[in-house]
gemmi code that builds the backbone of each chain (N, CA, C; Angstrom):
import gemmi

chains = {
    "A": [
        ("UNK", (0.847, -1.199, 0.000), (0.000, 0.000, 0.000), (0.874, 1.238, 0.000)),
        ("UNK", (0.403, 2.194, -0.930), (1.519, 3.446, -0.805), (1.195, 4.298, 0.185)),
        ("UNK", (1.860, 5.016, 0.781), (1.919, 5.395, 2.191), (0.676, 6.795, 1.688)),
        ("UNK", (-0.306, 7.015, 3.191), (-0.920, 8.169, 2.576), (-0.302, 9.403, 3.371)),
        ("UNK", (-0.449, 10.301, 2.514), (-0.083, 11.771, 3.326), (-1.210, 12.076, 4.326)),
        ("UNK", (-0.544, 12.500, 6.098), (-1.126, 12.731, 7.167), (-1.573, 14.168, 6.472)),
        ("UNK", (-0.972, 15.340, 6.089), (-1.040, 16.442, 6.507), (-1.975, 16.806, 4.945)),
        ("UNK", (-2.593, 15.988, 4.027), (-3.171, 16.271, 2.996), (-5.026, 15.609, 4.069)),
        ("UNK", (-4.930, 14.280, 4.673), (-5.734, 13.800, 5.309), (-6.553, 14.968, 6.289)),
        ("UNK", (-5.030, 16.166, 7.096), (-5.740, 17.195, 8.269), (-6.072, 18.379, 7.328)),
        ("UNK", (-6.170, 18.425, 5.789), (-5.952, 19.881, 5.239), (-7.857, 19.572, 5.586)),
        ("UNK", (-8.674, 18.875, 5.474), (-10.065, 18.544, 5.523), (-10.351, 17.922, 6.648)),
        ("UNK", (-9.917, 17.259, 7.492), (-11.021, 15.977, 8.439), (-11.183, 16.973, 9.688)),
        ("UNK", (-12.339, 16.891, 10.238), (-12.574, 17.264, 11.999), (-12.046, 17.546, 12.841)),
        ("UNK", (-11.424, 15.999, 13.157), (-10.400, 15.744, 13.857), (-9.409, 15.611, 13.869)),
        ("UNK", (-8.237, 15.603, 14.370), (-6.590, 15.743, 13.701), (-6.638, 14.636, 13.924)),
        ("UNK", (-5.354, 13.775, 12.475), (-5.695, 12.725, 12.220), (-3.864, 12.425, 12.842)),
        ("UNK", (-3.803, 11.557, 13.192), (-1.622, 11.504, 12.865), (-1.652, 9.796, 12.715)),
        ("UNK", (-0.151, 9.825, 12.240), (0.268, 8.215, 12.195), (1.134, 7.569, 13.296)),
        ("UNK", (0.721, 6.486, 13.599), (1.871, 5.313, 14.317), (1.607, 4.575, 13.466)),
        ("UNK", (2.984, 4.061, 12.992), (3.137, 2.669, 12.514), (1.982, 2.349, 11.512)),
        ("UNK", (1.731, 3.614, 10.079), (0.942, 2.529, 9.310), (-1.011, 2.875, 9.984)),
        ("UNK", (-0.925, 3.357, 10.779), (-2.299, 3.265, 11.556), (-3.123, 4.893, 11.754)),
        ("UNK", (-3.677, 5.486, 11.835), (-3.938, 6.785, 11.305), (-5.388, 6.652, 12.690)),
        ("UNK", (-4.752, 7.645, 13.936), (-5.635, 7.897, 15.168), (-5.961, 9.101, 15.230)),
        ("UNK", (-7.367, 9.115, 15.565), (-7.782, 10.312, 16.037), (-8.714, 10.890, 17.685)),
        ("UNK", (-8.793, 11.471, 18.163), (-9.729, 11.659, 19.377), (-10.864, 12.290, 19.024)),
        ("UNK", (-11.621, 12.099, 19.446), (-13.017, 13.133, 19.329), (-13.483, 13.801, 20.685)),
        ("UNK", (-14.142, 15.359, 20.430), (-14.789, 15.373, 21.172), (-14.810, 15.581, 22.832)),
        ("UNK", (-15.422, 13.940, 22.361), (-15.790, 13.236, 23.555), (-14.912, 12.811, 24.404)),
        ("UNK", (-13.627, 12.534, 23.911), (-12.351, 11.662, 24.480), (-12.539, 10.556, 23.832)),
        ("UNK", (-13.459, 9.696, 23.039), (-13.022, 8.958, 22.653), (-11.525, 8.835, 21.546)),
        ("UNK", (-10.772, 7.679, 21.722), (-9.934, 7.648, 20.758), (-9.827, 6.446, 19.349)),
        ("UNK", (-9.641, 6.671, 17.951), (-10.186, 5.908, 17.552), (-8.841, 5.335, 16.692)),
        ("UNK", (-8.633, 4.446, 15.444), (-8.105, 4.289, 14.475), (-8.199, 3.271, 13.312)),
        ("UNK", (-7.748, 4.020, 12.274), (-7.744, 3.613, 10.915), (-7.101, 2.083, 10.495)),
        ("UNK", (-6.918, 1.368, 10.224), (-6.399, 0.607, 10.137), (-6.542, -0.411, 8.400)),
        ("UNK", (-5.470, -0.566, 7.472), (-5.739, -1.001, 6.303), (-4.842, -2.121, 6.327)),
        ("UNK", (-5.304, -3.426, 6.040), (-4.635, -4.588, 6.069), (-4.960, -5.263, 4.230)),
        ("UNK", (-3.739, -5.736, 3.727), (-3.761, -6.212, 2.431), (-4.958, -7.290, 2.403)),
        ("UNK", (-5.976, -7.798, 1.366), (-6.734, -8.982, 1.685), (-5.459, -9.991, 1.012)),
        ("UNK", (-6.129, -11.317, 1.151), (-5.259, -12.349, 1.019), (-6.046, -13.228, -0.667)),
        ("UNK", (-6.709, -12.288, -1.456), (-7.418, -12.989, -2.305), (-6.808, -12.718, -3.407)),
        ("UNK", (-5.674, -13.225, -3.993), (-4.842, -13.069, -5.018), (-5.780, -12.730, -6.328)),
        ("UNK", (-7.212, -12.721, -6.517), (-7.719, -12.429, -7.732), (-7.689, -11.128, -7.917)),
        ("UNK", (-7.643, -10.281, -7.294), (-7.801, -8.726, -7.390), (-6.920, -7.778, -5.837)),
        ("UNK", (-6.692, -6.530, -6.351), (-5.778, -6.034, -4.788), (-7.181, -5.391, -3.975)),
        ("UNK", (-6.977, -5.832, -2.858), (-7.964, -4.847, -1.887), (-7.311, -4.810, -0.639)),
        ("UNK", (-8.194, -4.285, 0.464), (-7.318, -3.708, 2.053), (-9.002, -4.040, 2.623)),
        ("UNK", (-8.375, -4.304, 3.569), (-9.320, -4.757, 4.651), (-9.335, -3.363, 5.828)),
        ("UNK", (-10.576, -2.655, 5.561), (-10.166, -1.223, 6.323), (-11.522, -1.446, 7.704)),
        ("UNK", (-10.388, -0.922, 8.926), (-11.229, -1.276, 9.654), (-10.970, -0.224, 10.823)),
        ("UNK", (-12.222, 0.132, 11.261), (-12.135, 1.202, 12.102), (-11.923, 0.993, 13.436)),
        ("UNK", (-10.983, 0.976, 14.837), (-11.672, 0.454, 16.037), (-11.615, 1.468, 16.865)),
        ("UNK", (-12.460, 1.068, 17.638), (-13.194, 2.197, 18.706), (-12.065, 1.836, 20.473)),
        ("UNK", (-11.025, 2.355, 20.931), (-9.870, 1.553, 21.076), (-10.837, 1.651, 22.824)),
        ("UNK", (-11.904, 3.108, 23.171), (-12.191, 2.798, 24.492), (-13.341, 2.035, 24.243)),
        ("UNK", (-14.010, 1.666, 23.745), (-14.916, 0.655, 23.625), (-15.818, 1.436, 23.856)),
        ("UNK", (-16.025, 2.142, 24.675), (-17.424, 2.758, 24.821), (-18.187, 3.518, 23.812)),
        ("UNK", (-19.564, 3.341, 23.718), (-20.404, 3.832, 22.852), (-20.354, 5.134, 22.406)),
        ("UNK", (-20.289, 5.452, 20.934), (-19.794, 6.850, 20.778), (-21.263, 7.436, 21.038)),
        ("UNK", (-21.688, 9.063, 20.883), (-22.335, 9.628, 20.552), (-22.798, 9.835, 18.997)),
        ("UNK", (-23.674, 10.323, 18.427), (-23.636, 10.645, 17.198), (-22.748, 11.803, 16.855)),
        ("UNK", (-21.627, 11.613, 15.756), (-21.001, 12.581, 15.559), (-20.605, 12.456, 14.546)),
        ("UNK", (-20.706, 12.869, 13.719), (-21.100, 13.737, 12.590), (-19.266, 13.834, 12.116)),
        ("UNK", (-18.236, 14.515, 13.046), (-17.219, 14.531, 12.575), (-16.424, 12.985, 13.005)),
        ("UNK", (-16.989, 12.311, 13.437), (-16.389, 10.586, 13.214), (-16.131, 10.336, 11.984)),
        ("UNK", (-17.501, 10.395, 10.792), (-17.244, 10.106, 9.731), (-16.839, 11.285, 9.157)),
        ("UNK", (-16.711, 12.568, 9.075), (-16.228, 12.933, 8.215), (-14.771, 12.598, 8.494)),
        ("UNK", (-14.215, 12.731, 9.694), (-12.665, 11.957, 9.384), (-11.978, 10.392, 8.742)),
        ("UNK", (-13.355, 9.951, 9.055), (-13.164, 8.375, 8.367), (-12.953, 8.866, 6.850)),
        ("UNK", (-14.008, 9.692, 6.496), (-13.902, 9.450, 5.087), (-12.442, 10.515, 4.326)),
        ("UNK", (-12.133, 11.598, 5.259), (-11.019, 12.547, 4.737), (-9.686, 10.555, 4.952)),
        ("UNK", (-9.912, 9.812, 5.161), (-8.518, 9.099, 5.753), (-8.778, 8.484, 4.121)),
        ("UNK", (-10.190, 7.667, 4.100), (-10.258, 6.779, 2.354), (-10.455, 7.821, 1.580)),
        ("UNK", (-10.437, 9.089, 1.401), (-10.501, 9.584, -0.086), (-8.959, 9.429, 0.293)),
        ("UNK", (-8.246, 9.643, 1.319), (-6.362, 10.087, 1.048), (-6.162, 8.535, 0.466)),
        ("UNK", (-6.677, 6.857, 1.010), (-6.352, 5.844, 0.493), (-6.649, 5.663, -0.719)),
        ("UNK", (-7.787, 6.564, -1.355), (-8.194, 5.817, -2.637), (-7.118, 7.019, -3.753)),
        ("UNK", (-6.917, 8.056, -3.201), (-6.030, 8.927, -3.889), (-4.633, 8.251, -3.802)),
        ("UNK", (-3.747, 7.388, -3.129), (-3.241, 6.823, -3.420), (-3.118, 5.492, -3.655)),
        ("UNK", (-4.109, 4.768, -3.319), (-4.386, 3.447, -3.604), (-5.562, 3.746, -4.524)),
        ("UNK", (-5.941, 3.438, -6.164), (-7.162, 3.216, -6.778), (-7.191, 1.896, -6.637)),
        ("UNK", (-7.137, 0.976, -5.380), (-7.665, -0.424, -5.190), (-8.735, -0.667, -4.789)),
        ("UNK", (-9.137, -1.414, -3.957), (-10.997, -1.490, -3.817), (-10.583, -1.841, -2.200)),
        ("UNK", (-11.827, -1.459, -1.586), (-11.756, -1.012, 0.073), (-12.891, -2.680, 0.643)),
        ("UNK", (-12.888, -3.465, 1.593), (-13.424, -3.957, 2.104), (-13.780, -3.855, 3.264)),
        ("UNK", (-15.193, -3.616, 4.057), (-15.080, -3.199, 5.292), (-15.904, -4.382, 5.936)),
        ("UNK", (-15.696, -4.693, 7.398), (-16.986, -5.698, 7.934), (-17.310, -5.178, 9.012)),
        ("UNK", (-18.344, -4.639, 9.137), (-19.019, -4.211, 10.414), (-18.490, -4.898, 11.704)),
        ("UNK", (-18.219, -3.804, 12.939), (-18.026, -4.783, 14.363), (-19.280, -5.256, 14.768)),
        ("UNK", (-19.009, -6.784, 15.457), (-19.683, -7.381, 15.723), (-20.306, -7.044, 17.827)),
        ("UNK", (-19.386, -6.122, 18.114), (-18.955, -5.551, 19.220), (-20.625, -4.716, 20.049)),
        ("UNK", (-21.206, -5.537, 21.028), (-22.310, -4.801, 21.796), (-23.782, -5.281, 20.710)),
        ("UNK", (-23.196, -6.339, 19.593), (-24.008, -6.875, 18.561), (-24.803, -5.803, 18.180)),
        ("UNK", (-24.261, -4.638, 17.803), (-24.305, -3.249, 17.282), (-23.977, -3.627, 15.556)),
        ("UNK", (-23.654, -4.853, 14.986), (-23.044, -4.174, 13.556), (-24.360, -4.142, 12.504)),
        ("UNK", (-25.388, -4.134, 12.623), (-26.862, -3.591, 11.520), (-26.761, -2.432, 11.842)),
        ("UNK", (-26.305, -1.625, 13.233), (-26.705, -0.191, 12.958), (-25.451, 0.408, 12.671)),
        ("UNK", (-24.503, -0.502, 12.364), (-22.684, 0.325, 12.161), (-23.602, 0.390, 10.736)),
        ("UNK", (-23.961, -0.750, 9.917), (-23.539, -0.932, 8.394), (-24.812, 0.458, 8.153)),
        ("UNK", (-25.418, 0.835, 8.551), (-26.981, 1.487, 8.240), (-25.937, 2.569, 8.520)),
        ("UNK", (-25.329, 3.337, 9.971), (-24.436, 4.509, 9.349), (-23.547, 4.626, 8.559)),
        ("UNK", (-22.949, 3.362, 8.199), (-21.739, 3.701, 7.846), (-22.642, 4.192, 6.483)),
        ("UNK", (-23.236, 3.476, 5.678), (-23.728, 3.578, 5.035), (-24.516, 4.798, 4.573)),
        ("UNK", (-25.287, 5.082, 5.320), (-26.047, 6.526, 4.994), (-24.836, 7.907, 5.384)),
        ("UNK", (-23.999, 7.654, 6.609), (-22.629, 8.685, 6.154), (-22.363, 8.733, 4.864)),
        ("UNK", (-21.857, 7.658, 3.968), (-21.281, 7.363, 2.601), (-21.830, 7.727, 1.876)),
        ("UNK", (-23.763, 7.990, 1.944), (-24.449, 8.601, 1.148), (-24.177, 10.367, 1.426)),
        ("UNK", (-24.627, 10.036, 2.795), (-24.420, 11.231, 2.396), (-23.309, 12.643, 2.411)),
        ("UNK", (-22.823, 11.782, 1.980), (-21.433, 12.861, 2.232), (-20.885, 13.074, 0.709)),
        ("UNK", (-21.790, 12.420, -0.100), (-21.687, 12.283, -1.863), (-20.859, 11.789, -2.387)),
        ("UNK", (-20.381, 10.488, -1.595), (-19.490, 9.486, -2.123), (-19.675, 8.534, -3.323)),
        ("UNK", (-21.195, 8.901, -3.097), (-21.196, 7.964, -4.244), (-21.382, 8.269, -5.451)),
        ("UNK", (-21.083, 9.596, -5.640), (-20.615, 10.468, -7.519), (-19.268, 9.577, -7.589)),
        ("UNK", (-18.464, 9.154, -6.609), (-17.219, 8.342, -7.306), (-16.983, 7.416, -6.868)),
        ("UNK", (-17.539, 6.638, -6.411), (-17.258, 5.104, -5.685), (-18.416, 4.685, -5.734)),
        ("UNK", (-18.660, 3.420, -6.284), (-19.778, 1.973, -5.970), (-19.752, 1.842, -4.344)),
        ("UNK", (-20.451, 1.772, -3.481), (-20.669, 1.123, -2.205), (-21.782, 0.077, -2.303)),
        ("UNK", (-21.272, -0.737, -1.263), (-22.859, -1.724, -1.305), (-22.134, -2.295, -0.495)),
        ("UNK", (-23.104, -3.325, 0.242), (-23.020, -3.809, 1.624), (-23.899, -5.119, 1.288)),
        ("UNK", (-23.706, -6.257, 1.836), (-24.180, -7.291, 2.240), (-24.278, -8.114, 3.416)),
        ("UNK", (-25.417, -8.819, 4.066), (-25.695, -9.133, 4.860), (-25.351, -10.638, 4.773)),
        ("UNK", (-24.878, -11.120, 5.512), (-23.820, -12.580, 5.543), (-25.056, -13.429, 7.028)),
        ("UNK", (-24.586, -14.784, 6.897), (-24.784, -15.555, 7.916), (-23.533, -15.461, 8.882)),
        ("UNK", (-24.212, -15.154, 9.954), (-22.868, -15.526, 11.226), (-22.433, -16.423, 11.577)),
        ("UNK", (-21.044, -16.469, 12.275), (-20.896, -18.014, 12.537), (-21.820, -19.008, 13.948)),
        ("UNK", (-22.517, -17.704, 14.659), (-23.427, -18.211, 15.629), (-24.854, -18.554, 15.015)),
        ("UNK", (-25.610, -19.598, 15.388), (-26.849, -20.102, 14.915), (-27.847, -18.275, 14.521)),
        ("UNK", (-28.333, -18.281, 13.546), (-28.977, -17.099, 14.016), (-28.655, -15.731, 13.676)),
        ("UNK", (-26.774, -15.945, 13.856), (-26.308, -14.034, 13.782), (-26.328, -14.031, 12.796)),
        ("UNK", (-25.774, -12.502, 12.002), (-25.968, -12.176, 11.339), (-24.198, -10.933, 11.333)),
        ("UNK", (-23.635, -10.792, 10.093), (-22.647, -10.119, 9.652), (-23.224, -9.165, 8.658)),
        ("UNK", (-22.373, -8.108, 8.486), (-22.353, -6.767, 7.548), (-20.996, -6.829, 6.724)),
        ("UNK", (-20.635, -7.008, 5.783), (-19.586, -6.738, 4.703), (-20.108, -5.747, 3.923)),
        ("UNK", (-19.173, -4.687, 3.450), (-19.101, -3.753, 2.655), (-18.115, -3.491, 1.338)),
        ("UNK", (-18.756, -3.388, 0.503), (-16.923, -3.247, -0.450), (-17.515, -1.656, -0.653)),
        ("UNK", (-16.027, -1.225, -0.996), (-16.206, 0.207, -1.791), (-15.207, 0.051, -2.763)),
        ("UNK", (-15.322, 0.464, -3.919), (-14.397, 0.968, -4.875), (-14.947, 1.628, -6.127)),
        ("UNK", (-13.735, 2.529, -6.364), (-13.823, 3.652, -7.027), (-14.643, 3.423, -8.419)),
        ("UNK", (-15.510, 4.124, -9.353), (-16.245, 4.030, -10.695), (-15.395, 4.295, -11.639)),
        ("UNK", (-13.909, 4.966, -11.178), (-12.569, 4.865, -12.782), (-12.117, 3.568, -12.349)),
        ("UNK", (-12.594, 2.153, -11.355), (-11.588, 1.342, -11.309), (-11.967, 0.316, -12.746)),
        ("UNK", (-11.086, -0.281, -13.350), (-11.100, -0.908, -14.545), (-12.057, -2.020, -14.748)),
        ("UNK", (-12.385, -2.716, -13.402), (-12.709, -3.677, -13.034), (-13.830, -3.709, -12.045)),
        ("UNK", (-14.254, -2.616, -12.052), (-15.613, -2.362, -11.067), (-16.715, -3.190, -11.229)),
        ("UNK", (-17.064, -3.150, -12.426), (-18.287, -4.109, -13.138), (-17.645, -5.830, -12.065)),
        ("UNK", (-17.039, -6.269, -12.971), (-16.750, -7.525, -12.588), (-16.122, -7.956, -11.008)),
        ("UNK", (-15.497, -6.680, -10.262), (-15.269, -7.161, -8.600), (-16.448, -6.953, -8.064)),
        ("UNK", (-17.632, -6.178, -8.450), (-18.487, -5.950, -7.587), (-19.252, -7.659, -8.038)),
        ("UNK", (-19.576, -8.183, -9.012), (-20.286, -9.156, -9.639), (-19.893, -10.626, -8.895)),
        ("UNK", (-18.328, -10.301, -8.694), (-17.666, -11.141, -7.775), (-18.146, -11.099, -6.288)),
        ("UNK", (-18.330, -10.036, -5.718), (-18.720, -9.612, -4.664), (-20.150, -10.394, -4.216)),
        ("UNK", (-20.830, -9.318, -5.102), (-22.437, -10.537, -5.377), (-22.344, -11.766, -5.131)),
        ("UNK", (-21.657, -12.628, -6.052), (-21.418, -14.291, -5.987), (-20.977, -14.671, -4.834)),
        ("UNK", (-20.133, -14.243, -4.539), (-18.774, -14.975, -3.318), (-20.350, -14.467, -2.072)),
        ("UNK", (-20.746, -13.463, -1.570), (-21.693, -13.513, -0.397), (-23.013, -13.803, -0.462)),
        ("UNK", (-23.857, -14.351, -2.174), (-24.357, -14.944, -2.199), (-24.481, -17.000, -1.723)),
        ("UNK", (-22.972, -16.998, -2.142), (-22.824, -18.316, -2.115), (-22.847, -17.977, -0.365)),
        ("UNK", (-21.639, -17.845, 0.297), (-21.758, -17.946, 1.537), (-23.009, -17.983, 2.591)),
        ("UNK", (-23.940, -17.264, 2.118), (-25.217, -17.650, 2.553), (-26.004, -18.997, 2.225)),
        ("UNK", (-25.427, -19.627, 1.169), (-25.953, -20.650, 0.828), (-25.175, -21.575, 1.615)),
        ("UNK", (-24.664, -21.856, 2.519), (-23.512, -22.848, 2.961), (-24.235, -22.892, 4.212)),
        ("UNK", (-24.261, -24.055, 4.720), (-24.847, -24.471, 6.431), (-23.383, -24.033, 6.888)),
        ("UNK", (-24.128, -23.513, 8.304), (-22.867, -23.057, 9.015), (-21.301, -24.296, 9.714)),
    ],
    "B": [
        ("UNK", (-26.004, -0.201, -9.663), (-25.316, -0.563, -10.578), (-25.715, -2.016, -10.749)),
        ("UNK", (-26.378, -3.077, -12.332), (-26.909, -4.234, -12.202), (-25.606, -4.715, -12.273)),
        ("UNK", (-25.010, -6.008, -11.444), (-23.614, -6.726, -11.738), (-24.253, -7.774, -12.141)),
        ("UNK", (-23.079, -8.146, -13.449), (-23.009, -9.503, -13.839), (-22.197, -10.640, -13.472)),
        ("UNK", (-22.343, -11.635, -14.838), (-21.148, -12.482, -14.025), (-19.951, -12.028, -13.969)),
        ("UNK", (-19.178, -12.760, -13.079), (-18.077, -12.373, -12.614), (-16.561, -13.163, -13.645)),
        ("UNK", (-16.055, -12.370, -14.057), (-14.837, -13.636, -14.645), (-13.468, -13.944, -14.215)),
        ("UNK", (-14.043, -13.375, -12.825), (-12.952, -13.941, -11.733), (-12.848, -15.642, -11.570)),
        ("UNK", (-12.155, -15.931, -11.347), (-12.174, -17.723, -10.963), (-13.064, -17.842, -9.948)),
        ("UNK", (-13.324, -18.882, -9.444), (-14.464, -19.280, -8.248), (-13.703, -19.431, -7.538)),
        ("UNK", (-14.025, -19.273, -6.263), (-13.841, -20.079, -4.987), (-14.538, -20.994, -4.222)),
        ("UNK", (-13.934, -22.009, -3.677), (-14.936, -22.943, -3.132), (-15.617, -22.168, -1.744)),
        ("UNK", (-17.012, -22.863, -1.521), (-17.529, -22.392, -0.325), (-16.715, -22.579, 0.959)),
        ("UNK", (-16.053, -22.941, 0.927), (-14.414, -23.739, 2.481), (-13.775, -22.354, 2.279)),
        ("UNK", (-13.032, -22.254, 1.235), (-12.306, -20.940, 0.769), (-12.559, -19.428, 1.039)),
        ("UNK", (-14.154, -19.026, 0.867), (-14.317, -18.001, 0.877), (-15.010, -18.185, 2.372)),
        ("UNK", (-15.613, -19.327, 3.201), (-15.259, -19.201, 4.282), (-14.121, -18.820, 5.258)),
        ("UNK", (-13.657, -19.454, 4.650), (-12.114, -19.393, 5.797), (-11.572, -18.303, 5.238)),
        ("UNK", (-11.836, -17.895, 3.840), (-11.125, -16.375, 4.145), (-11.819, -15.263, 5.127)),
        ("UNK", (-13.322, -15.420, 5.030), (-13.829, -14.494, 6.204), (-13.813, -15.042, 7.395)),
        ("UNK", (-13.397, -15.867, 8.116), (-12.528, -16.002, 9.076), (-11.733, -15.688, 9.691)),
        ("UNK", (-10.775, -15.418, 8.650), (-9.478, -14.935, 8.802), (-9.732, -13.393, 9.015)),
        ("UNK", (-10.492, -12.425, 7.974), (-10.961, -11.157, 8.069), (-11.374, -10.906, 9.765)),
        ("UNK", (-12.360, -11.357, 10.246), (-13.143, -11.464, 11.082), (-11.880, -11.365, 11.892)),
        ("UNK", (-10.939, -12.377, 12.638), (-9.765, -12.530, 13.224), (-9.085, -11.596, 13.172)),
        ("UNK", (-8.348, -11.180, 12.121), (-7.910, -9.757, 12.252), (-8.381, -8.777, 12.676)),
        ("UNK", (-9.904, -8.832, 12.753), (-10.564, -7.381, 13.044), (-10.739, -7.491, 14.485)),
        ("UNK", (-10.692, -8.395, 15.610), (-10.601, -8.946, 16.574), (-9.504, -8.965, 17.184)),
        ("UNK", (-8.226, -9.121, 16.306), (-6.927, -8.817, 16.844), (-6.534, -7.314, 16.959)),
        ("UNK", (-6.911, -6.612, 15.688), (-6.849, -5.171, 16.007), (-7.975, -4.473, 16.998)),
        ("UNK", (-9.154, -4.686, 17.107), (-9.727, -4.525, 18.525), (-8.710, -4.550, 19.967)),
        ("UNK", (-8.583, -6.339, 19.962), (-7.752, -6.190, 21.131), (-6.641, -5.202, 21.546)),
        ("UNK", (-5.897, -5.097, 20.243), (-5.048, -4.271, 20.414), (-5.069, -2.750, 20.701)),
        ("UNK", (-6.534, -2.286, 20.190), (-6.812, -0.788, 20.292), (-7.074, -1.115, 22.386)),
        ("UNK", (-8.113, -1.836, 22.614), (-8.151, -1.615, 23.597), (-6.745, -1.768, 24.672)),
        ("UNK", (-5.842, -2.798, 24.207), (-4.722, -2.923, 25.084), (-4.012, -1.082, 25.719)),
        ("UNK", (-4.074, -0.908, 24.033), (-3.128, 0.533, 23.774), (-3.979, 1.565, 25.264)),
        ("UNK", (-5.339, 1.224, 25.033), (-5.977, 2.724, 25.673), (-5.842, 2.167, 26.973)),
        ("UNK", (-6.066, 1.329, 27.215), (-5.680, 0.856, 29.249), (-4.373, 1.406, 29.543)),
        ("UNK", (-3.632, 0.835, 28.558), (-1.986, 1.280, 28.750), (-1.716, 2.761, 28.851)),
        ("UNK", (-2.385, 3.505, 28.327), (-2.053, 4.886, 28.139), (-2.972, 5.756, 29.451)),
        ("UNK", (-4.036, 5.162, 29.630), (-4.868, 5.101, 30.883), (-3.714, 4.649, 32.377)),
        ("UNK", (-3.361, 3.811, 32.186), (-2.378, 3.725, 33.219), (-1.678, 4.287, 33.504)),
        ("UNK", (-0.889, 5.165, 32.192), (0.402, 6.254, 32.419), (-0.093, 7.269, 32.638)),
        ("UNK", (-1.594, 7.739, 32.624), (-1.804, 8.823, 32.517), (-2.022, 9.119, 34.062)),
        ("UNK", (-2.671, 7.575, 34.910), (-2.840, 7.606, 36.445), (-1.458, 7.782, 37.000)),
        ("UNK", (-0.563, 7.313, 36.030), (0.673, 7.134, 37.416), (1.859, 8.357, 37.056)),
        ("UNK", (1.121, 9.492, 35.834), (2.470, 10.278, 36.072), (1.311, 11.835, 36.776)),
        ("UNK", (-0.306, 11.147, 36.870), (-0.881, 12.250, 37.628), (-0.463, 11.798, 39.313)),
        ("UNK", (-0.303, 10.763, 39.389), (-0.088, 10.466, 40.896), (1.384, 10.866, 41.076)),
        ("UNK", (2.836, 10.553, 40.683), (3.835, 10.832, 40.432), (3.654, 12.422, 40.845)),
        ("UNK", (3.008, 13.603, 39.912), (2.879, 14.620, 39.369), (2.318, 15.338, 41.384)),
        ("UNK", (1.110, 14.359, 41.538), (1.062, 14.727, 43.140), (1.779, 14.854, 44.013)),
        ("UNK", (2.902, 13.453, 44.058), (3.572, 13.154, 45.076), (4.554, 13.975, 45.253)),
        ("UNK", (5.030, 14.661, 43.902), (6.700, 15.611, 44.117), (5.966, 16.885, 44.281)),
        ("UNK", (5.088, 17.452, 43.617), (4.766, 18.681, 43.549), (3.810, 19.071, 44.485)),
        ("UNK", (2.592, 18.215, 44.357), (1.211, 19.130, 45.423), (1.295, 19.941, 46.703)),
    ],
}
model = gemmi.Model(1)
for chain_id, residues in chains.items():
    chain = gemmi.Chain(chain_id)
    for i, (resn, *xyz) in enumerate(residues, 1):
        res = gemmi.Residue()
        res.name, res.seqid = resn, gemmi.SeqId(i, " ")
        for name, pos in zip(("N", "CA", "C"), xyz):
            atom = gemmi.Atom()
            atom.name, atom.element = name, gemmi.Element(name[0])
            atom.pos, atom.b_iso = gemmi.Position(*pos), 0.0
            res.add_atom(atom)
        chain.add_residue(res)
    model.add_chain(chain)
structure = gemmi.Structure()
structure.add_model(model)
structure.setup_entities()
């Protein structure tokens, strides 16, 4: 992954964003403290990052409005240097992740992400009798291959629902 | 956007299990780790305010 610029990330986000090691933290607010985190996937058919947000005090945020806008100042800096495709999976954490994927989601709307990026989200079987998972892909509408990773996308979490646990 | 087929290779249902497995795991390991970090920093923050008492107050 090519490294993103911190100080192009603070020319826009809320919250001041900085790096350790690869990892891009911020505080809000509230005191909560949060971070970015992009891990390579392991699916040799196409490049993607496994981007994942964690909430490091655990406690329940408030609604805030500048959470996501710093989430999203961190992936426009990844997709400005990475045009790869973004995978996200809702935390499963306080069995909160239907209402992560519903904000993350309506943030993404509305913050007019989607004049340049495909988003879509799917609802998976959990590995507990019953639960239920949130996967998200995002990637960009100049990516070459949008048509066919998203089609992939479709298939691969269609099938998985089809599989006894 | 309607998607079609895909002309990626398949994966078996084992495969694209165990790769979200693995996803899942990582996102669980970096959890742990966010929370490790904030106790830890929570701790230094008690013991250089107590420190901060003991020489100065």
């Amino acid at each position: 992954m090519k490294r993103l610029d911190v100080n192009l990330i603070n020319l826009f986000s809320s919250y001041h964003v900085w790096e350790e090691s690869n990892r891009f933290f911020f505080e809000t607010d509230f005191g909560l403290k949060y971070f970015v985190d992009f891990t390579l996937d392991d699916n040799p058919q196409r490049v993607a990052y496994w981007f994942n947000l964690v909430n490091m005090s655990g406690e329940a945020s408030p609604n805030d409005l500048k959470i996501w806008q710093t989430v999203f100042c961190v992936i426009e800096e990844f997709f400005h240097k990475n045009p790869d495709i973004l995978l996200y999976l809702c935390s499963t954490k306080g069995g909160q992740q239907a209402q992560r994927a519903r904000l993350f989601s309506y943030w993404f709307n509305k913050a007019g992400q989607q004049e340049r990026y495909y988003f879509k989200t799917a609802e998976i079987k959990g590995e507990e009798p019953g639960s239920k998972e949130y996967i998200a892909i995002i990637i960009p509408r100049s990516h070459p291959q949008a048509e066919d990773v998203l089609a992939y996308f479709d298939e691969e979490t269609a099938l998985f629902n089809m599989m006894k646990p | 956007m309607e998607a079609n087929k895909t002309t990626f290779p398949k994966r078996t249902p084992e495969e694209i299990r165990a790769w979200f497995r693995r996803a899942k795991a990582r996102q669980q390991q970096l959890e742990e780790e966010g929370r490790k970090m904030y106790e830890e920093e929570n701790r230094l923050k008690t013991e250089s305010k107590q420190y901060y008492e003991l020489e100065f107050a």
